[in-house]
N, C-alpha and C positions, 0 to 999 in steps of 0.2 A: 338854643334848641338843636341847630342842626348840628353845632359841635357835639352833642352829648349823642347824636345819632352816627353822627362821625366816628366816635370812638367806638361805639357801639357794632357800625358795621367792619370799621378796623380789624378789631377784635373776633369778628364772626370770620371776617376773610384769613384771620392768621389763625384760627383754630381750623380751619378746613381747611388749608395749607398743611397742616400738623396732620391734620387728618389724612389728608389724600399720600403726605409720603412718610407715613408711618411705620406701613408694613418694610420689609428689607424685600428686594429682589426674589430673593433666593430665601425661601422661609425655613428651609430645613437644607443645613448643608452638611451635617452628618455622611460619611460613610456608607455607601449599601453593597451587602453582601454579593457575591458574583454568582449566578443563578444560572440552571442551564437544565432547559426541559428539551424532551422530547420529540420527533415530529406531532405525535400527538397531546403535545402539550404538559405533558407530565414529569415533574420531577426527576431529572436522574444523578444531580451531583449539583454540590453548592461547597462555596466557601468564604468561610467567615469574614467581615469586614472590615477592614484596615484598622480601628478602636476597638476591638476583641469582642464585636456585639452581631450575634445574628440579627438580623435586620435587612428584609428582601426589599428589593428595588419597588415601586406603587406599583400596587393592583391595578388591572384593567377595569375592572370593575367590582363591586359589592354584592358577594351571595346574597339571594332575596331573606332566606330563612335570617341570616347572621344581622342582616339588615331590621328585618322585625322585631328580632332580639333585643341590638341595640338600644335600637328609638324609643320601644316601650321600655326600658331598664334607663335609661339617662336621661333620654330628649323627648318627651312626647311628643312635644311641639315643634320640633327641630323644621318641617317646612313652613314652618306660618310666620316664626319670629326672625328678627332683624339679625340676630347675632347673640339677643339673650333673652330671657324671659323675667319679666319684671313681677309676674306672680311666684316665680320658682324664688329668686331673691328675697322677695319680702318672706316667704315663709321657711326660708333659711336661715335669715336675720330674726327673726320670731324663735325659732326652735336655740339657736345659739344663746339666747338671751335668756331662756326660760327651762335649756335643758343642760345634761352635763355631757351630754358627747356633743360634738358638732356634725352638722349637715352643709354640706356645700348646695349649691344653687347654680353651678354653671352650667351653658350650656353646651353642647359636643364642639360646635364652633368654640369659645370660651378654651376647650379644654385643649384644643388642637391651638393655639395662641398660647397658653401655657407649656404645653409640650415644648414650644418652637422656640423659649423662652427660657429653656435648662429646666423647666419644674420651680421657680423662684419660689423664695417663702411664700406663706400663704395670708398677707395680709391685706386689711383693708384698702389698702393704697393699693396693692397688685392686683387686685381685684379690681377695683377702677382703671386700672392700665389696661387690660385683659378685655376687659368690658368694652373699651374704646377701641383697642384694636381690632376686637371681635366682627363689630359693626363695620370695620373696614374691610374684612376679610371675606364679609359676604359679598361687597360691591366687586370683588376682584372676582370668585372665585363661585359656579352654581354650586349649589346641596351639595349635586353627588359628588365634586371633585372636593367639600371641604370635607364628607364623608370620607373618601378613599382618603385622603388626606389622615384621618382620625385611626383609620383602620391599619395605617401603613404604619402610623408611628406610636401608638399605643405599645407601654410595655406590657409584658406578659411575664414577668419571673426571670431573674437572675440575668442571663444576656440575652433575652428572646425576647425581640422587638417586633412588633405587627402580627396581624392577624394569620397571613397565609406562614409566616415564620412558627407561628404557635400551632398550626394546623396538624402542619409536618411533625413538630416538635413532639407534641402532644398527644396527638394521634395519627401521626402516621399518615395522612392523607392530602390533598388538595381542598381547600378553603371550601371549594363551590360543591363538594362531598362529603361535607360537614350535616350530619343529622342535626332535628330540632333540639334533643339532648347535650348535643356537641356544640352546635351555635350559643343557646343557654349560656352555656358554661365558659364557652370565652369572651359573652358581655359581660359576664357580670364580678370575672376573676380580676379587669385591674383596678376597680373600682374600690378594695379594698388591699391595702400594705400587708397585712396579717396573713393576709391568704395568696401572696404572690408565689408561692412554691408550690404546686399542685404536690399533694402525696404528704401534708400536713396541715391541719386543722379544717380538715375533710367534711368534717361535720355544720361549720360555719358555712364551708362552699356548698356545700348542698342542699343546705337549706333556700339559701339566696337563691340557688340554679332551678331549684323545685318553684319556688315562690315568682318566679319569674315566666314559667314553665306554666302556672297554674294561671297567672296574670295573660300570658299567651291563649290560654283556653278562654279565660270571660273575655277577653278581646274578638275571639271568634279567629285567631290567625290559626289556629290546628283544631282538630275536632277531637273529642275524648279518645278516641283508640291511640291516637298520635300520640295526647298529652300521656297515658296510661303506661305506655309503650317508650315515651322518652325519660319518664323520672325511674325508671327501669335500668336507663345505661348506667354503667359504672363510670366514675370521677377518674383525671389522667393519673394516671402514676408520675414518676419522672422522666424528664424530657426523653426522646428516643433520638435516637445516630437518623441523621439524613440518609436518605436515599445515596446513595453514592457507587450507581453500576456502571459509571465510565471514568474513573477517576483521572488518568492520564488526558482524556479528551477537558475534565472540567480544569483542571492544573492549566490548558494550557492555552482556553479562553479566558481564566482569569488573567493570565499573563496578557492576553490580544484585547481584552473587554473584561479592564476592571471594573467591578462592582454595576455591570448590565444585569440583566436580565436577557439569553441567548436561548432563544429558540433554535436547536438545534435539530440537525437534517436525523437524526441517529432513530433508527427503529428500535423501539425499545425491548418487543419480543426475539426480534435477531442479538441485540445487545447481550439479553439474561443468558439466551443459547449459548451466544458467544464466551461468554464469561463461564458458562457452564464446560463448555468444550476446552477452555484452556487451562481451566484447573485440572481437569481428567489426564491429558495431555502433561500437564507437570507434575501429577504426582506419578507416572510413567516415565518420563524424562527425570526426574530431578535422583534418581537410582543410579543412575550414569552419570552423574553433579550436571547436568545441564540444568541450569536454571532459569530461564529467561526463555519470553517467547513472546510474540507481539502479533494480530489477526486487526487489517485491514479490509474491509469491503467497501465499495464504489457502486454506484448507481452508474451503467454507461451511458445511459439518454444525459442524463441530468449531470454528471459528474458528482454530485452527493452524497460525503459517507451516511453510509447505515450503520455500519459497526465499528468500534473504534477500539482496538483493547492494544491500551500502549505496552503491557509485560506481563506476566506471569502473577498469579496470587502468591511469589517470594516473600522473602523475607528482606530486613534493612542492608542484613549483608550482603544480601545477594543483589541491591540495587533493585527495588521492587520501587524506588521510588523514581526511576530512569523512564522516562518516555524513550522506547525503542523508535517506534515510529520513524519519530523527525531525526535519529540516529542514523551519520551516515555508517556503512561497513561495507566488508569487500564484496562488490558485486557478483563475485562465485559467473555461473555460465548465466544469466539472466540476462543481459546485451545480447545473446547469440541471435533469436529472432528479430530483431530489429537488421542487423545485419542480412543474415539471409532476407529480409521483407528488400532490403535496399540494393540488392543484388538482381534481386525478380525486376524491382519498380524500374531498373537501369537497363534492364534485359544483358545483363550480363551473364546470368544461369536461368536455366529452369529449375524448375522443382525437383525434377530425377535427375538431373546431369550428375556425370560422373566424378567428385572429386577427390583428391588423393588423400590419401589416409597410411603416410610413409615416415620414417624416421627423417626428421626438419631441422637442420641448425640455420637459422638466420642471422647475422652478426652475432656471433655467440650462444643467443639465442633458442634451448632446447626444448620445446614443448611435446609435452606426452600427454596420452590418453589417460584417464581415471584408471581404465584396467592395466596399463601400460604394454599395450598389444596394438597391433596395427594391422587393418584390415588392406590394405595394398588402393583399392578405389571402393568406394561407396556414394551412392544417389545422396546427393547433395541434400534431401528431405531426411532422408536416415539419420544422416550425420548430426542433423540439428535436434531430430528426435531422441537421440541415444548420447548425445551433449558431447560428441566428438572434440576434445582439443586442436591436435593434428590439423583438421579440415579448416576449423573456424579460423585456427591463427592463418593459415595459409589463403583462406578465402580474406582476409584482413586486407593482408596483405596485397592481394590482386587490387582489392575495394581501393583502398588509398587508408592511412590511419587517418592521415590531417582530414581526409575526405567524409571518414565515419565521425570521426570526433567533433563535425561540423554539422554534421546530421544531426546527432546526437544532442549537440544545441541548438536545432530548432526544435526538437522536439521536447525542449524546455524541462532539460535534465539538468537542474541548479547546482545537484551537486558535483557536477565535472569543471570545477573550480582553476584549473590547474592546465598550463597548454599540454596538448597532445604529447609531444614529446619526453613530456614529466612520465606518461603511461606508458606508451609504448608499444608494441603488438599483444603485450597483457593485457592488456585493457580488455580485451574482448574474453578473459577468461577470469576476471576478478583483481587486475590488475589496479581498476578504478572502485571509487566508493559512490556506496549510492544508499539514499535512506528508502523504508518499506514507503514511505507518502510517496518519491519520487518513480518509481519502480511501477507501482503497482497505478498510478494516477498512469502512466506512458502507455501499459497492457489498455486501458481504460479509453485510451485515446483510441489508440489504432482501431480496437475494437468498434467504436462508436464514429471512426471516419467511412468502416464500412458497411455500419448501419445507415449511416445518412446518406451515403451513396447510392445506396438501396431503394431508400425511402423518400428522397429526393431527387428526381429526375436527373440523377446519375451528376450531381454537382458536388464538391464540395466544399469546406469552410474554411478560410486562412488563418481562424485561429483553435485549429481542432483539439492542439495540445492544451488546452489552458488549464490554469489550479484548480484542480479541485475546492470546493469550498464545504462547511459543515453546519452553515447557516441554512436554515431551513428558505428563510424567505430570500435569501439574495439569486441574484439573476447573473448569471456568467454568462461575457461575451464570448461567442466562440468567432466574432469576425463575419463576413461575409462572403456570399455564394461565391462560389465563378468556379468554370467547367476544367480546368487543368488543374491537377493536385500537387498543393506547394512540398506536400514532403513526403508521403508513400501513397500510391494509388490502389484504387482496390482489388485489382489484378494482383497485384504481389502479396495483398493482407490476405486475403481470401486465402490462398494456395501455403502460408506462413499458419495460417491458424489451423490449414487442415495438417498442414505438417506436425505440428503442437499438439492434434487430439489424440495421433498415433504415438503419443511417449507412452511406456510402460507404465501402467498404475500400479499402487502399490499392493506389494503380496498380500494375496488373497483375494484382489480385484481384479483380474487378469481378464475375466469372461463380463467386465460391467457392462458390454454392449448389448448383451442380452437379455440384462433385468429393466423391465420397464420402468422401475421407479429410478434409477441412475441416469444420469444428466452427460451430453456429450458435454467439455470442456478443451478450449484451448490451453495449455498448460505446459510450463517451464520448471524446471528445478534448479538450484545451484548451490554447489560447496565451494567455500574459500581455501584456500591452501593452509595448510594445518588443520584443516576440521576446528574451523573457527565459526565457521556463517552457516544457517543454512537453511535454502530460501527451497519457495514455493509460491509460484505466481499464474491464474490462472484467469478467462475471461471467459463469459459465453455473451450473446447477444445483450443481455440483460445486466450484468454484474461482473465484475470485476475482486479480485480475490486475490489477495497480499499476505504470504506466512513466510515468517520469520521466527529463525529458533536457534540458539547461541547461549553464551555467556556476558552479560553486560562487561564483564571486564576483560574480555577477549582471550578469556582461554579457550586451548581446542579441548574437544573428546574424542576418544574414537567412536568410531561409529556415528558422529556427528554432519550427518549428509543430507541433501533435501531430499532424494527416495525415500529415507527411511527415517526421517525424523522430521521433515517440517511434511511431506506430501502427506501422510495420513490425515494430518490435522486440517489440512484443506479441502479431502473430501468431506472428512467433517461438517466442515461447515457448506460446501457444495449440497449438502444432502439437508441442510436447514435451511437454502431457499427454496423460493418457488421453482416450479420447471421452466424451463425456459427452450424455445427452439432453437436449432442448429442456424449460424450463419447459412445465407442463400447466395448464390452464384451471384456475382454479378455481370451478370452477361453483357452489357454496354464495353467493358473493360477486358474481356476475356475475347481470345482468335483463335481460330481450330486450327493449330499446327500438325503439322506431318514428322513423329517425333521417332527418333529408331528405340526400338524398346530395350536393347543391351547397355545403351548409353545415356539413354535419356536425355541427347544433346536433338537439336536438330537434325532430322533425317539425310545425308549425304547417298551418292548415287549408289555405295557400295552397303547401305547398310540393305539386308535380307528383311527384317521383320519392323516394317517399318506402322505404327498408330496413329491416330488422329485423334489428339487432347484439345480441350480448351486452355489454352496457357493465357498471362497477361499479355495483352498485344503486343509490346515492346519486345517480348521472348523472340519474334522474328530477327532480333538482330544478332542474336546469341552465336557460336561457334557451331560450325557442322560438326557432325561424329567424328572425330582424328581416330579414330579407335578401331575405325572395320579400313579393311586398304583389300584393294584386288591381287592373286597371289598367282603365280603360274606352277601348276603341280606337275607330279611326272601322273602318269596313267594309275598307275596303285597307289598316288594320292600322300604317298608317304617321304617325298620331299621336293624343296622349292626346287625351279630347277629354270633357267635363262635360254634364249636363243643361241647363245656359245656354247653350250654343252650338251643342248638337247634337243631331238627334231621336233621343229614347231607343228608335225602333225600329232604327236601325239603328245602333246603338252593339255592340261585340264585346267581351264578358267573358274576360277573360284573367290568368292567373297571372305575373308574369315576377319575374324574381331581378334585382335592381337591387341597386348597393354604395353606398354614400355620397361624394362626388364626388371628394376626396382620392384616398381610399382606391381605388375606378375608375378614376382615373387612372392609378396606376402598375400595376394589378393588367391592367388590358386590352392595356399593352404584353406581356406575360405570356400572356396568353388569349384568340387571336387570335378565337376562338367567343363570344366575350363582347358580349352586344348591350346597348347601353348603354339607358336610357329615350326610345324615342320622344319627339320633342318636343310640343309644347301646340301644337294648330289654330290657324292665325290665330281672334284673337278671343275665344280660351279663357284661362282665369287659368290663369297658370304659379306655381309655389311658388320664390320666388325661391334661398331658401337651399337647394333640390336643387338648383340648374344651374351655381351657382358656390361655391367656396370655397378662401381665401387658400392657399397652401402656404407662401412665406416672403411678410413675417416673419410669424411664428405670434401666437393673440392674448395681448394683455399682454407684450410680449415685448420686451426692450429692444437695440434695437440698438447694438452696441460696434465704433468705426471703428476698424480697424488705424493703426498708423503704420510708415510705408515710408520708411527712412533718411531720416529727419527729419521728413519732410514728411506733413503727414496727409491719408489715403485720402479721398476722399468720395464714392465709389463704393457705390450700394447695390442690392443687386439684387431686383425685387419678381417674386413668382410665383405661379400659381394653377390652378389646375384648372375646368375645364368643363365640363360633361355633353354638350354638344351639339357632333359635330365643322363644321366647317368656320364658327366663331361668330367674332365679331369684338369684341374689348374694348379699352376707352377707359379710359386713367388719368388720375386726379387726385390730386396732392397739393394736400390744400384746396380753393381756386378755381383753383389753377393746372394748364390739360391738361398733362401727360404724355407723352402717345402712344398708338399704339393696336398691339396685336397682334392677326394673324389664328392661328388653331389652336395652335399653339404660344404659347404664354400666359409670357412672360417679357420684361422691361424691365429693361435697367440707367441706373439715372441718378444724377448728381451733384448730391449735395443737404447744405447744410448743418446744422450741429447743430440739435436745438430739438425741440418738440413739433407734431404735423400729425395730418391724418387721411387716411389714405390711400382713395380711392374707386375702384372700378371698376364699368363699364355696359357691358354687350353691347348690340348694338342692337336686339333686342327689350324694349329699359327696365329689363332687369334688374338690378340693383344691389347689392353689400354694400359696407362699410364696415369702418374699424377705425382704434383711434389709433394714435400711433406715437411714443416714445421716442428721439431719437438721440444717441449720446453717445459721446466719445472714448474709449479705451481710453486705461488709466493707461503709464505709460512703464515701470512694473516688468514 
């Protein structure tokens, strides 16, 4: 006896073994499509799943209507039974046996086990498999999850797998916006093979979606208007195109987050705008062949894109299929204000100091203005407003390159790949590359280290730079408080962004300070050399704005400049946010200095008109005005004049602002009010190096002849500046005269290779000197 119970319980313990590890791990290991909604949750781009099958990652949940649907069409019984219904079987085995079509008996568990099982024939035996597994699948797994289970993997016709996949498909919408007509119809569509292609044999499906519809009404789940109102809708046609309004952003979390489901940071009514504005935008652009354009936005509290448009609605050949975005290209003048910001943060300038804006060779090194004109000195704020070359490189220069170039990497600009010295003092004028993500994430930063300075009891965060992210729900570290700022303080941002709102906007927005619906903006542009790039980057307290506008394959155009081809496109989209207010002072950061108003340096004993600004504190350490000096007149004021040649009682004390003789000379074409230094009494010692100085060629500086189809140039042309108008100068190379110019100070002459010394003498004896280099240029 106890043997036969032995086997017996043997037996029971090795079928419940069989039983308990029956199911696999992992019940569906299929593929799921890579999905990517909204902030508000909604569709905007999807892509198919590694086995060619749409098929969305499991629902959160089960639409209540699609749920009623269900249950009453397959499973009525689905919460009460174990995993199957032993009445729905017996009268399936009944009806098979007595009829000529067949009826299946399983149940929605049953059918999700078959699913998970390839669809296996449909035989007796597999049906006892199924059965058995069924019953193990409810001990793993509640209702709803072998529900969404059912819903996710249910085909729907040709490659559309699950519910929310057929939703889309189907109709066009979100699963949980599915009417009772729409619900209807995709219970009851995979329950038969015949009818798996919606848009044939229509009359079969609507009969079922009616009868199912009318079983909905004697159930009491909808009341007559509902039912009335739902056998009304019309059946889907053929599948429809995914939603797909941020293509390049979905391209490139499939790549980061295969086959997720990504809730994404992206506003979906800025997205359509967006998308709206860049087509407008290129079929304006694409008349001139520019094809290509890309529109980033940033959230600055959060660092979160809202809008993501990686290129242009192009064509294949124009690379429509190129994410611009995370493309690095030449950064054109868009580094300028970080620089000036790390000039302020250093107290090396103020905001108006004077810097030079004169013809620069640096080790060979020739940098020119866009217009290629030179203003002699201009307010270091101007300069960055009006995207000055000249200044920037020269302000570089002071800065340290290794010094910015270090900057530059903490403020976690990835793509300056390459040591300093690969760039060079180009760097600051597009020398270096940089993608729209990198670029317009850094505007993003600054802006938002002097909101939180603001906003937070004047501290701020060691990690202010961080990545942006376009995950809705992830959480960026930006580090922790502490009261010294590790990379620009908000003295120098402040005074940098107000610098940035005075750029010129583009034609026909000249007066936007006076429309109320227009938005102040801090704002940069930049062109690449060749009319290659061309950018537009702008922040206000709230948002952050990245344009980008070019050729994916980097040809130039003319006329291809961020004024006039990417900046339009940015207020563009500046005029699709919300409004936003002006950055506010930060006064914890800011000292009321004593500034002279000619030089915009700090005030020295000699300057006449001297203000009191709030500058960044650190601006105390800055340069006094070199630019005003105290002068001794004669009585009529009309020359300098010393104790050796003139009585000290009627000598006149006087303050005047003088520029250095270069530099005064191109600054007073500029500054018609600009009195240059009186000149020296007869008989009085003149300082020879204020009244002249060479402009070409510069010192140390070697001259390289062109050659002109064959034949070589020997054309050189020498230039200079004079303090004194209407002066007259005598050249010489070596012992040999030259010639002489009156006021206009330029000679061209034909002189062969070799070494000399170039001299020039006005006829008050004045004189400088300089050698001179000259040497062929190579035939490469």
């Amino acid at each position: 006896m106890w043997k036969k119970h032995k086997f017996k319980l043997s037996l029971f313990l090795l079928l419940f073994l069989i039983w308990s590890f029956c199911l696999p791990k992992i019940l569906f290991e299929e593929p799921t499509s890579t999905v990517v909604t909204s902030s508000d949750g909604i569709l905007i781009g999807a892509r198919i799943a590694d086995d060619g099958q749409w098929r969305f990652p499991q629902m959160d949940s089960i639409p209540e209507r699609f749920k009623q649907s269900v249950l009453l069409f397959e499973d009525e019984y689905f919460y009460q039974h174990l995993g199957f219904n032993p009445i729905s079987i017996f009268n399936a085995i009944k009806h098979n046996l007595t009829k000529d079509t067949r009826r299946g008996g399983s149940t929605i568990t049953q059918q999700v086990i078959r699913l998970s099982r390839k669809n296996k024939s449909r035989t007796y035996f597999e049906k006892c498999i199924e059965l058995f597994l069924a019953t193990r699948l409810e001990f793993r797994y509640s209702k709803d999850e072998i529900l969404k289970l059912y819903a996710t993997h249910t085909p729907y016709g040709g490659n559309v797998v699950g519910l929310e996949t057929a939703s889309w498909r189907y109709f066009g919408i979100p699963a949980h916006e599915l009417s009772w007509g729409q619900s209807a119809t995709l219970a009851v569509l995979p329950n038969a093979p015949s009818l798996i292609f919606p848009g044939r044999n229509e009359q079969i499906l609507l009969k079922k979606r009616n009868r199912l519809l009318k079983k909905l009404w004697d159930n009491k789940h909808i009341d007559q208007t509902t039912y009335e109102l739902a056998i009304l809708e019309p059946l889907p046609k053929k599948p429809r195109p995914l939603p797909n309004s941020a293509p390049h952003l979905t391209e490139r979390i499939k790549k980061e987050h295969p086959g997720k489901r990504i809730k994404s940071s992206i506003d979906r009514h800025l997205q359509n705008q967006a998308n709206i504005l860049a087509e407008r935008h290129y079929n304006q652009l694409k008349s001139n062949e520019i094809y290509n354009l890309s529109i980033l936005v940033l959230d600055v509290e959060t660092r979160k894109v809202l809008s993501y448009v990686g290129n242009s609605p192009t064509i294949k050949a124009h690379g429509n299929y190129v994410d611009i975005i995370t493309k690095k290209r030449s950064t054109g003048s868009t580094l300028k204000p970080f620089l000036f910001a790390s000039l302020l943060h250093e107290g090396q300038l103020l905001p108006n100091s004077l810097v030079k804006d004169i013809p620069t060779v640096i080790n060979g090194y020739n940098p020119k203005n866009f217009n290629k004109k030179y203003a002699g000195a201009v307010p270091a704020s101007r300069a960055l407003s009006r995207s000055l070359n000249v200044p920037a490189v020269r302000l570089l220069r002071q800065y340290g390159l290794q010094k910015f170039y270090n900057q530059l990497h903490k403020m976690n600009m990835r793509s300056l790949d390459r040591p300093a010295s690969h760039y060079g003092l180009p760097l600051i004028l597009g020398g270096a590359e940089g993608s729209l993500w990198d670029i317009t994430k850094t505007y993003a930063s600054a802006a938002s280290t002097l909101n939180y300075f603001l906003s937070n009891s004047s501290t701020y965060r060691t990690n202010e730079f961080a990545e942006p992210s376009y995950l809705q729900e992830s959480e960026i570290d930006f580090g922790e408080e502490q009261f010294e700022s590790p990379i620009l303080n908000a003295g120098a941002l402040y005074h940098t962004f107000k610098s940035l709102q005075e750029v010129n906007r583009p034609e026909g927005d000249e007066n936007w300070q006076f429309f109320d619906s227009s938005q102040a903006i801090a704002w940069k542009t930049g062109t690449s050399f060749g009319f290659k790039d061309a950018w537009a980057v702008g922040v206000t307290p709230k948002y952050a704005i990245g344009i980008w506008i070019g050729n994916a394959d980097g040809e130039g155009r003319p006329g291809l400049t961020g004024i006039t081809a990417a900046a339009p496109l940015l207020f563009d989209v500046l005029d699709a946010l919300p409004q936003s207010r002006w950055f506010q002072e930060p006064f914890d950061d800011l000292a009321e200095l004593e500034v002279c108003k000619e030089s915009g340096c700090i005030a020295s004993t000699f300057c006449d008109i001297i203000q009191k600004e709030l500058l960044p504190i650190k601006g105390s350490r800055s340069k006094q005005c070199p630019y005003h000096h105290q002068l001794f007149l004669d009585k009529e004021e009309a020359f300098r004049v010393n104790s050796d040649c003139y009585p000290l009682e009627n000598m006149i004390q006087k303050n005047w602002f003088g520029l250095p003789t270069v530099v005064e000379y191109y600054y007073a074409n500029a500054h018609p009010n600009y009195k240059s230094l009186p000149p020296f009494l007869e008989g009085c010692h003149a300082e020879e190096k204020q009244l002249m100085e060479f402009i070409y060629p510069k010192k140390n500086e070697e001259i390289l002849l062109p050659r002109d189809l064959g034949k070589a140039s020997r054309e050189i042309i020498f230039k200079l500046a004079h303090q004194q108008q209407e002066s007259t100068v005598h050249w010489y190379l070596d012992e040999t005269y030259l010639g002489s110019t009156i006021n206009f100070h330029e000679l061209i002459v034909e002189n062969q290779l070799g070494n000399y010394t170039l001299t020039a003498v006005d006829d008050e004896g004045n004189r400088i000197q300089q050698s001179l280099n000259v040497q062929m240029a190579s035939e490469n």
